[in-house]
N, C-alpha and C positions, 0 to 999 in steps of 0.2 A: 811873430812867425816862427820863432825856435822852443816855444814851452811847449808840453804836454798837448794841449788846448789847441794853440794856434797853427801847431805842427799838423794835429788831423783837418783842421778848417783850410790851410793853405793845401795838402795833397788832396781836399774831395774837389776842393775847385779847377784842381789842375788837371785832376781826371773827368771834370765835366768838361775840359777844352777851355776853362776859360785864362785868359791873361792875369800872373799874381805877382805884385809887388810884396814880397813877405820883408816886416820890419822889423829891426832887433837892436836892442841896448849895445850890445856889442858887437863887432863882426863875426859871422857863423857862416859857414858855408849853404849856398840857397838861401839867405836874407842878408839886406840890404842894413847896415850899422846909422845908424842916427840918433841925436841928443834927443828923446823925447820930451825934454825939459823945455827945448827952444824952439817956440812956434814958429820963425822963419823956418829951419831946418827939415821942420816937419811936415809943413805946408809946402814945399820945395818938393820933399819926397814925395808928399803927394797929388805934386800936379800930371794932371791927367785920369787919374782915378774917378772912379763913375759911384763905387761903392768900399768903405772901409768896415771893415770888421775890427772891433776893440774887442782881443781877449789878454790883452796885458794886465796883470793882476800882481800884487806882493800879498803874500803870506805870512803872518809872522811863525809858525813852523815850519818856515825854510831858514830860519835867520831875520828876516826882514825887518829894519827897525821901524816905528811909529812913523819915520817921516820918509820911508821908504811904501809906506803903507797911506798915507795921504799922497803922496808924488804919485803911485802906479792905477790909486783905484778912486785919486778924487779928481787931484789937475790933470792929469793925459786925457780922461774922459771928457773934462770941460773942454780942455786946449780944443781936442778933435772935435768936439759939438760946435765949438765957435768958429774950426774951418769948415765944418758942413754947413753951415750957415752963409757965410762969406763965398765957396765956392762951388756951392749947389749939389755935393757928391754926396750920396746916402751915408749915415752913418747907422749901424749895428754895433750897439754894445754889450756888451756879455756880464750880467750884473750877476747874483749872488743868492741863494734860496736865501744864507746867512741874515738879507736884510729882512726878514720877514721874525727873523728870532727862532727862540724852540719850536721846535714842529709841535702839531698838536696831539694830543691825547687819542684814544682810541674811539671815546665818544663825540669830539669834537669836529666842526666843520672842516672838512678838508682847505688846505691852504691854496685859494686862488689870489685873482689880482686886487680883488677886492678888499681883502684883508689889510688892515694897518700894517706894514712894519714898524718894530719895534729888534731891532738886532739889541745883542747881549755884547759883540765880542768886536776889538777893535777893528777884525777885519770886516766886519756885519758895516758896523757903524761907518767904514770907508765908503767901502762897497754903496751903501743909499746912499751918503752924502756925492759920489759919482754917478749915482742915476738919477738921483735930483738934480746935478748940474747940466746934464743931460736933456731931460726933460724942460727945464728952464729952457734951454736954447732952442726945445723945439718947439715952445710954447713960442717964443719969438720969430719961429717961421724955420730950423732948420730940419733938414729931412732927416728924421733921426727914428729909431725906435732904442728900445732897450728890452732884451729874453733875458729873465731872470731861471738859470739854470739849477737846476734841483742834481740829481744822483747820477754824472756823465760816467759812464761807464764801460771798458772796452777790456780787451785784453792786458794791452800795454802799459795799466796802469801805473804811474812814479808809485815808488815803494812810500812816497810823504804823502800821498793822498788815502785818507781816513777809512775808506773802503776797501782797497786793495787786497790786503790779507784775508776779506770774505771773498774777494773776487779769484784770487789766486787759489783759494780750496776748491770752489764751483766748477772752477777750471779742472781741478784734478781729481773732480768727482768725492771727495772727500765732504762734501756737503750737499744733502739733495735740497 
């Protein structure tokens, strides 16, 4: 609830009216601090919750190391797919174009869901391996989906997200 990502999905829900528990690795002002490592902890936090949103993610172009990058985008996704399972509260995960690998060519079929992934880059290769965990649990009955997101784009772009400096010219008219 305090990244880039999480921070726009907790304010559209609060300006639909709806009730948000926003969660966070550490304490932030407007979200709640919890060990996402510890499934008690986090099933705690979540009781009462009807619908969770996973957009917790490690980058390793933030720093992030290898097991910072399996912890955020393989086990939190399963952790939370095995409590939608257990205590019937929707789960939405926020996956990764990355797992789909290079985009394609100009002549090539557009990239739908039908497409194999095949990621190239550690964080590709998390990213599926957390939507496959994902999917696993929903295939065993939990209410889950997973949106594999492609080019999110706003104003407010973090200056580490790969787009931004196109985004910041567009902004200043500087590119048509």
């Amino acid at each position: 609830g305090r990244g880039w990502l999480g921070t726009a999905i907790v304010d559209a829900a609060r300006q639909r009216g709806l009730d948000v528990i926003a969660l966070a690795r550490t304490p932030t002002p407007g979200a709640r601090a919890v060990d996402l490592t510890n499934t008690r902890a986090l099933a705690a936090a979540l009781t009462g919750c009807t619908a969770v949103v996973n957009a917790a993610g490690a980058l390793p172009g933030r720093g992030d190391t290898d097991a910072d990058l399996v912890g955020a985008n393989v086990e939190l996704p399963e952790r939370l797919a095995v409590l939608a399972a257990a205590h019937g509260h929707r789960l939405v995960h926020v996956g990764s174009a990355a797992e789909y690998g290079p985009s394609p060519g100009p002549t090539d079929a557009l990239v739908d869901e039908e497409r194999e992934p095949a990621p190239v880059s550690p964080y590709g290769r998390t990213k599926l391996a957390g939507t496959e965990a994902v999917l696993a649990q929903r295939a065993a009955g939990a209410p889950a989906l997973v949106a594999r997101v492609f080019n999110l784009v706003d104003g407010d772009l973090p200056a580490t997200n790969p787009v931004h400096d196109l985004v910041t010219q567009v902004r200043a008219g500087l590119v048509a």
